[in-house]
PAZASE-857296 format. One record per residue: residue in three letters; x, y, z of N, C-alpha, C in turn. Coordinates in steps of 0.1 Angstrom, whole numbers, plus 2048, in hexadecimal, padded with zeros to 3 digits. Layout:
N
AlaXYZXYZXYZ ...
***
This chain:
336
Unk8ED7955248E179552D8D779F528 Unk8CD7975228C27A451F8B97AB528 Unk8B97B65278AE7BE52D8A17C052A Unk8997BD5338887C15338857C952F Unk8787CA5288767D852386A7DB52D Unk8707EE52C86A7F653786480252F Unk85980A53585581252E85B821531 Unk85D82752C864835530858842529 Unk85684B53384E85453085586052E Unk84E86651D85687351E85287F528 Unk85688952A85589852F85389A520 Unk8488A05218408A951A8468B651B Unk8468BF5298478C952D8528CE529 Unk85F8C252D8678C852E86F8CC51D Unk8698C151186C8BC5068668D04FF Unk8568D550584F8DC4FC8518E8508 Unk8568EB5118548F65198478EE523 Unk83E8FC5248318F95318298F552A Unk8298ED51C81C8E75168198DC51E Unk80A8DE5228018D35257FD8C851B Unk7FA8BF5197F68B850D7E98B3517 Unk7D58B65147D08B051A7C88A950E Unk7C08A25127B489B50A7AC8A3508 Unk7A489F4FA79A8AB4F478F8A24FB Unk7818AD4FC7788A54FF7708A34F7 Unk76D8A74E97678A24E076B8974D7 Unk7668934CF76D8804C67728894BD Unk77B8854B67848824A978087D4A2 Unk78088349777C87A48878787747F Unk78886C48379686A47479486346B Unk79987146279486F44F7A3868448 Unk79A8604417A88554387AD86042E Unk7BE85F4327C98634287C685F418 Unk7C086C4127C18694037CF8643FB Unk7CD8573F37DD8553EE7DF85F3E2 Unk7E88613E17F48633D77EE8653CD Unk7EC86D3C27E286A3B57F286B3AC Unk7EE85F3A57FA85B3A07FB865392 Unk80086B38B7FB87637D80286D371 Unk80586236F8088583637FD850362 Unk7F384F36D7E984936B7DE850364 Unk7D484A35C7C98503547C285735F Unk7BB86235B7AE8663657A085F364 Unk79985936E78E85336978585B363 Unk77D85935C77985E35176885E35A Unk76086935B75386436174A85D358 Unk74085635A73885435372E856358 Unk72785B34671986334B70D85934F Unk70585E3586F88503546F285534C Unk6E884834D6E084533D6D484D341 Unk6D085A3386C285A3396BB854333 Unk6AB85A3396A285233A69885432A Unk68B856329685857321688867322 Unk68986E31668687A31267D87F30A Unk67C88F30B66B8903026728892F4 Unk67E88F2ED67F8872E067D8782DF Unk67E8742E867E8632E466C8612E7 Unk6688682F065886A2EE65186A2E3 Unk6568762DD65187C2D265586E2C5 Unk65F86A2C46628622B76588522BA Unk65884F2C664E8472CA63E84A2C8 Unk63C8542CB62E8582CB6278582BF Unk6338602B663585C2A463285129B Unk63B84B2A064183D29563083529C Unk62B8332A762182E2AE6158302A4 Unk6138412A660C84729C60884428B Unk613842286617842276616831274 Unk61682927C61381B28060681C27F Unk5FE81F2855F18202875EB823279 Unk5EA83227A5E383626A5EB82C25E Unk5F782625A5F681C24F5ED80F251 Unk5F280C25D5E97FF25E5D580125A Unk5D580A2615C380F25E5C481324D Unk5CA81A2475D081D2395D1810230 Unk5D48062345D97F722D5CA7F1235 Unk5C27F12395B87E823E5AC7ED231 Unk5AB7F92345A080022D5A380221B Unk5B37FA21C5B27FA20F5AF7EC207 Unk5B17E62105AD7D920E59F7D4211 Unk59A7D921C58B7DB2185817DE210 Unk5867E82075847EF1FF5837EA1EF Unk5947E11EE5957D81E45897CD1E6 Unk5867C91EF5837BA1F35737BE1EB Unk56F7C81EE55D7CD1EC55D7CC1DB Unk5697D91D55677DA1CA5697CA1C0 Unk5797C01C557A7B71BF57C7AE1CB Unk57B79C1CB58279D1D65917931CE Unk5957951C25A27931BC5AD79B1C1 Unk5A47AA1BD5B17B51C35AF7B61D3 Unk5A87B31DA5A87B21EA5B57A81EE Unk5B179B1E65BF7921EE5CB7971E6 Unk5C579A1D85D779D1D55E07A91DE Unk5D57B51E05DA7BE1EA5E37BB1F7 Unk5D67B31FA5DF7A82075EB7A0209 Unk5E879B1FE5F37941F760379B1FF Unk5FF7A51F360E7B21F160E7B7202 Unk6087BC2086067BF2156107B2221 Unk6087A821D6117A322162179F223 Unk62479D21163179F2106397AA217 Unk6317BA2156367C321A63A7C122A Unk6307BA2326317B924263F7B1241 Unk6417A623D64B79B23D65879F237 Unk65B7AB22E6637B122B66B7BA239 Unk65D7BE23E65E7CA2476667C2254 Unk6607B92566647AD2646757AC262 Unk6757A82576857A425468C7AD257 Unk68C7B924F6947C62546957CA25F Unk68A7C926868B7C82746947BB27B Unk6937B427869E7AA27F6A97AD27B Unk6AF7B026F6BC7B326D6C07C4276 Unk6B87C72736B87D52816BD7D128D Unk6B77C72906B67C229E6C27B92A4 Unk6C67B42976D37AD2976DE7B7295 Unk6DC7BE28F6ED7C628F6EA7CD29A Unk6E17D42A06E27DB2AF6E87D22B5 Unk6E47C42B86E97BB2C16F77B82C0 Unk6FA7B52B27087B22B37127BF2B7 Unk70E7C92B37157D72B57177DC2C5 Unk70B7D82CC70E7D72DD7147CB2E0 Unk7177BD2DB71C7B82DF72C7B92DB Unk72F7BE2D173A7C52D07407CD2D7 Unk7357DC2DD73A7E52E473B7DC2F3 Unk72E7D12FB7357CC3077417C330A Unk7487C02FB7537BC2FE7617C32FF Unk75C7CE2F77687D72F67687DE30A Unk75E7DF30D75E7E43187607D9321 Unk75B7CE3257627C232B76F7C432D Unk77C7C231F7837BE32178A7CC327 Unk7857D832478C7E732978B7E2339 Unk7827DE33E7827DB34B78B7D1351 Unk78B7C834B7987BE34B7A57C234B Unk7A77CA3437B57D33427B77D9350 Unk7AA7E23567AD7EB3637B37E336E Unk7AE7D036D7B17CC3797AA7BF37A Unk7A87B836E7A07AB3717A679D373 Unk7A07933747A27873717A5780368 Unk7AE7753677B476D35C7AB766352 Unk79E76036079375A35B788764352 Unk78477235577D77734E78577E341 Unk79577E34179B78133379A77432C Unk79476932F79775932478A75B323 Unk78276232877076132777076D31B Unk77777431C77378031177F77B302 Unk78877330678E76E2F97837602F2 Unk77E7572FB7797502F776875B2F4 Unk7647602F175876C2EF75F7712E1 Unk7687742E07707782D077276E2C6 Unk7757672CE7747552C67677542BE Unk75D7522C674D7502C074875A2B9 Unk75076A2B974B7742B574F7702A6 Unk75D76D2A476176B29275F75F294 Unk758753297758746296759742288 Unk75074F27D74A74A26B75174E264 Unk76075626E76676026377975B25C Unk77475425278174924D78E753253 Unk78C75D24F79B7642517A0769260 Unk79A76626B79B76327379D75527B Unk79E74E2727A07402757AE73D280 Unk7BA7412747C373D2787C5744285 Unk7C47512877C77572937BD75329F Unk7B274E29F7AD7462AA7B17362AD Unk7B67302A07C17232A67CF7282AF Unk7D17332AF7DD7392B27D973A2BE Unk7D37432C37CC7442CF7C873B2DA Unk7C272D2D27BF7252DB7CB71B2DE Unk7D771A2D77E57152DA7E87202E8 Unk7E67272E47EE7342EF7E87322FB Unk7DB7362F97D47383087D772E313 Unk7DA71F3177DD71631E7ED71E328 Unk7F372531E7FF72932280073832C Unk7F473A3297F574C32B7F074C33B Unk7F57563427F47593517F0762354 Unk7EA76D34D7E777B34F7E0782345 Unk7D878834B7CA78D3417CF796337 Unk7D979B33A7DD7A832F7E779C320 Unk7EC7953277F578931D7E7785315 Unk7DB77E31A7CF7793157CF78030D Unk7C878F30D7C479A3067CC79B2FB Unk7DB79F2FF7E47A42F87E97962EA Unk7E478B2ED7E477F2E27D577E2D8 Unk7C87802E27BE77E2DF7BD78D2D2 Unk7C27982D07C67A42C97D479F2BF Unk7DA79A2C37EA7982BA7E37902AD Unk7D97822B37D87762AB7CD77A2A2 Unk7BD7822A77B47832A27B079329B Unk7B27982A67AF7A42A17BC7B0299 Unk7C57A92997D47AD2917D07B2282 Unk7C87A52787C57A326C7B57AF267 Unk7B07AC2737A37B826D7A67C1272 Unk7AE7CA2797B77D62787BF7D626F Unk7C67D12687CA7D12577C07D2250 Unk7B47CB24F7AA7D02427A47DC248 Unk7A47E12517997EC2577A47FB254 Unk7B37F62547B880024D7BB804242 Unk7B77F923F7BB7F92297AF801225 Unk7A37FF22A79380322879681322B Unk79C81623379E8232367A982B22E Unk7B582822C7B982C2237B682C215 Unk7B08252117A98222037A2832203 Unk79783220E78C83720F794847212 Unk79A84A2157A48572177A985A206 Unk7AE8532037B58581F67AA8531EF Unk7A384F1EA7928561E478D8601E5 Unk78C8651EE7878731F379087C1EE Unk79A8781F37A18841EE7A78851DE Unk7A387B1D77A687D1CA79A8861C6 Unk78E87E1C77818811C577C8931C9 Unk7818951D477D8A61D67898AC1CE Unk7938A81CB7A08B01C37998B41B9 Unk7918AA1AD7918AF1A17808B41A2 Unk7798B31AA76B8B11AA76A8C11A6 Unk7608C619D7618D319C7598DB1A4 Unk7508D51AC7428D81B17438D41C4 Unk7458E01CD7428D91D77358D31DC Unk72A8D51D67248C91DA7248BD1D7 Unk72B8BD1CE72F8AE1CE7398A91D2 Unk7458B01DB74C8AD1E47488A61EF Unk73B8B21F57348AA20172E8A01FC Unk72689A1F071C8901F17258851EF Unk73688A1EC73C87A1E57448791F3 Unk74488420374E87F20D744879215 Unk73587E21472C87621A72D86821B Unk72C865207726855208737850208 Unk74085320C74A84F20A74A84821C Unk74985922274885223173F845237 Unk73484823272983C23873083022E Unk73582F22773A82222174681D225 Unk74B82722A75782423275181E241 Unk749825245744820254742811253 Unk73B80E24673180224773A7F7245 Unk74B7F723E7547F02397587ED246 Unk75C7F924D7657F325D7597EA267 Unk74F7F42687457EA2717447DB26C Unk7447D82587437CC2577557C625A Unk7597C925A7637C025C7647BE26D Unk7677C52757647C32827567BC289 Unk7487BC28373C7BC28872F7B7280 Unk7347B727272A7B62697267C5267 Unk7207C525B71A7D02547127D3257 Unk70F7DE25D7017E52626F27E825A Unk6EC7EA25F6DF7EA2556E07FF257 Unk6D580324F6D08132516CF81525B Unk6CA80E2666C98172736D681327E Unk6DE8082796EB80727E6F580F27C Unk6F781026E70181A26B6FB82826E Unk6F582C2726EB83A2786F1837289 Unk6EC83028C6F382D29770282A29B Unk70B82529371882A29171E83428F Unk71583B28771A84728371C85328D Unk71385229B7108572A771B8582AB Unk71F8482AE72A8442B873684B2B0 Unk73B8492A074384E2A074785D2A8 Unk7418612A273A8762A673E8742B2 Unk73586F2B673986D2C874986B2CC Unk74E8602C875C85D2C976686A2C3 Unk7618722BB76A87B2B37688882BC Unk75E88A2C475F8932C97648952DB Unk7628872DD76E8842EA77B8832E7 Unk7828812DE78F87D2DA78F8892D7 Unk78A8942CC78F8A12CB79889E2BC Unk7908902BA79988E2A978F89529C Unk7858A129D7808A629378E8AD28C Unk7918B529579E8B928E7A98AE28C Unk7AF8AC27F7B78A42767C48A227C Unk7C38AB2887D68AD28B7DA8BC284 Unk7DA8C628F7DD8D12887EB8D0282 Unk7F88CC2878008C82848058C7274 Unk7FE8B92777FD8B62677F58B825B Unk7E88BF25E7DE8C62577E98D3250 Unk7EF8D925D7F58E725A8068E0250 Unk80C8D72548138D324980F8D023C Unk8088C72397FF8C32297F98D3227 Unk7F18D722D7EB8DE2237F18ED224 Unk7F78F122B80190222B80C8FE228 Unk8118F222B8218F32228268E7218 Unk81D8E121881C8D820E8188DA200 Unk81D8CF1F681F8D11E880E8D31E6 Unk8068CB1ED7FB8CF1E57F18DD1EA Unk7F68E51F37F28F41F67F78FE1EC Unk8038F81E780B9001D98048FC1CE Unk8008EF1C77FB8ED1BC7F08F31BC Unk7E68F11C57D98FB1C27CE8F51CE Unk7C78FE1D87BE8FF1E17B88F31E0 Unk7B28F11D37A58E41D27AC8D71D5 Unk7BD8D51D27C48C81D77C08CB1E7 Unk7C98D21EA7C68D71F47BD8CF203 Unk7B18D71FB7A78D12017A18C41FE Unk7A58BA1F47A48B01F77B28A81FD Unk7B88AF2037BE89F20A7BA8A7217 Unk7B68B321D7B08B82287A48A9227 Unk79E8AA22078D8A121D794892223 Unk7A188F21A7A587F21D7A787E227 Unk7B18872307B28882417AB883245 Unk7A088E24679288E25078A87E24C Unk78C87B24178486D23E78B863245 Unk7998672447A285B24B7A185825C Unk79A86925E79986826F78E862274 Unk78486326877785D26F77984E271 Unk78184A26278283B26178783A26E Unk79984227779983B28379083C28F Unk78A84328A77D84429A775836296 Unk76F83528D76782628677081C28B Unk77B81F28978381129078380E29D Unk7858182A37838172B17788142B7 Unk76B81F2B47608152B575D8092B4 Unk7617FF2A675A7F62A87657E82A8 Unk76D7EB2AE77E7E62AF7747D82C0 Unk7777CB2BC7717C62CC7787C82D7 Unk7847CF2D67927CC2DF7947D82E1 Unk79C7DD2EB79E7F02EF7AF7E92E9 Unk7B67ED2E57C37EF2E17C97ED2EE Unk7D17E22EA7DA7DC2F77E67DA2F6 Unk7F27D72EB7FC7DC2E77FE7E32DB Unk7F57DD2D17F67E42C67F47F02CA Unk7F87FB2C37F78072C07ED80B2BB Unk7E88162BC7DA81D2B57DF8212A9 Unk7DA81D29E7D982328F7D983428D Unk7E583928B7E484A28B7DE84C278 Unk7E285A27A7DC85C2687EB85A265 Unk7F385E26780485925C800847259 Unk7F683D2637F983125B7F282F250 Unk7E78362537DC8352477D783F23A Unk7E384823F7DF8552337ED85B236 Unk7FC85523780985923780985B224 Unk7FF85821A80185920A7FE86B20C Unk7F986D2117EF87820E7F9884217 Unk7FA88222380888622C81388B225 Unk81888321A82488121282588F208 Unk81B89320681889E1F98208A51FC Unk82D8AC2018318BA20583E8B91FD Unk83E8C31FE84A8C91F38568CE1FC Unk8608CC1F386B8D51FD86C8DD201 Unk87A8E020287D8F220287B8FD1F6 Unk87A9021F687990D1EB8849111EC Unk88C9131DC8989181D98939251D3 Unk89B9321D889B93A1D189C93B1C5 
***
């Protein structure tokens, strides 16, 4: 036989002593329980906004506007000029003038095209980072088919986009998408983007070993770096023009100074070069495989940069994969 349910009231009084419990007469505000901050999870990272026009971007405007102006009046009046005295050398002037403009146009389109393809590289790398936090199945097949078209002309990419398009019908989940759309395609130009860099590491560091002259250390880690820049951007994005690789060169800097990768790895800087074979043979080795390090670091910041994919199972390229030759130099123990 079940029983009703009845309501039963506690005693307060008798539960707390002579506490009264009354009502407040002012409202309550109730503030939502902050969760849990999980500490295995990343911290969001802020991001800055974009400013706006500054006096420097004024000033280079107001410039380039300027220096525009007096050539064009400079090229009129020279050609006016021709035209009075002959008018053979007037059109031929023109002539050349013109060529010059049409020259000038072009370079500017290829300007204009590697900016473009370089942001459309960086909105995919950031797309798919978004994807990873929490997206859709449908916008990871939108950003694998986006990588598709991106190498559409590039033979050695072939097979890994047939590979891909077998897979994708099968796949359930944006990180599986990702994690194929990286296995199949971008697997192989992370192989040449590290061969480029290790190449480019043990050059440097041959090259400052025997160089007798530091300035020609610097002038040979310079063009060594921007050639190195311009090899990984071409294999990932196409080859930059002068004001692209100027503009990569930013982002790397930039990237090297959030990571905190200027330093080489004190670690292993302080292994190679204090207790390693080549701090015993003599300083100037020394300091070039210090030189190959640091070239090998930039190469991995360039990779990252201009990489279309944030690293999704693969592993990030440390310096032991791409300069483990240079790592190697140390000598044993010392025998009495």
């Amino acid at each position: 036989m079940s029983k009703a349910p009845r309501a039963v009231r506690l005693d307060t009084s008798a539960a707390h002593g002579e506490v009264e419990l009354t009502p407040l007469d002012r409202d309550i505000a109730i503030l939502p329980e902050s969760e849990p901050v999980d500490p295995t999870e990343p911290a969001a990272v802020p991001v800055k906004p974009r400013r706006g026009w500054s006096w420097g971007t004024l000033f280079v405007a107001g410039l380039s506007g300027f220096l525009t102006l007096s050539i064009g009046v400079w090229i009129e009046r020279t050609v006016t000029s021709l035209m009075n005295e002959s008018p053979v050398l007037g059109y031929a002037a023109l002539a050349f003038a013109a060529v010059a403009a049409l020259a000038l146009l072009v370079m500017l389109a290829k300007v204009l095209r590697d900016i473009l393809r370089e942001r459309r590289v960086e909105a995919l790398r950031e797309r798919a980072t978004t994807v990873l936090a929490g997206g859709s199945l449908d916008e990871a097949k939108d950003i694998a088919g986006e990588l598709k078209r991106l190498y559409a002309s590039r033979p050695e990419t072939a097979k890994g986009r047939a590979e891909l398009d077998d897979s994708l019908p099968q796949l359930f989940a944006p990180r599986d998408v990702l994690a194929v759309a990286e296995r199949s395609v971008i697997a192989p130009l992370d192989a040449a983007a590290q061969a480029q860099i290790a190449s480019a590491a043990r050059r440097v560091s041959l090259v400052t070993a025997v160089s007798p002259r530091a300035l020609i250390d610097v002038v040979f880690v310079l063009v060594a770096c921007a050639r190195l820049l311009r090899a990984i951007a071409g294999i990932y994005a196409g080859r930059p023009g002068a004001l692209g690789l100027l503009r990569l060169a930013r982002q790397v800097m930039g990237h090297l100074v959030v990571t905190g990768g200027v330093a080489a790895g004190d670690a292993l800087v302080q292994q190679v070069i204090g207790q390693g074979l080549a701090a015993r043979l003599s300083a100037k080795l020394g300091e070039g495989v210090l030189n190959g390090l640091l070239t090998a670091r930039i190469g991995l910041a360039t990779l990252a940069v201009c990489r279309p994919l944030p690293f999704v199972e693969v592993e990030p390229p440390t310096l032991s994969d791409v300069a483990g030759d240079l790592a190697s130099w140390r000598g044993g123990s010392e025998t009495p």
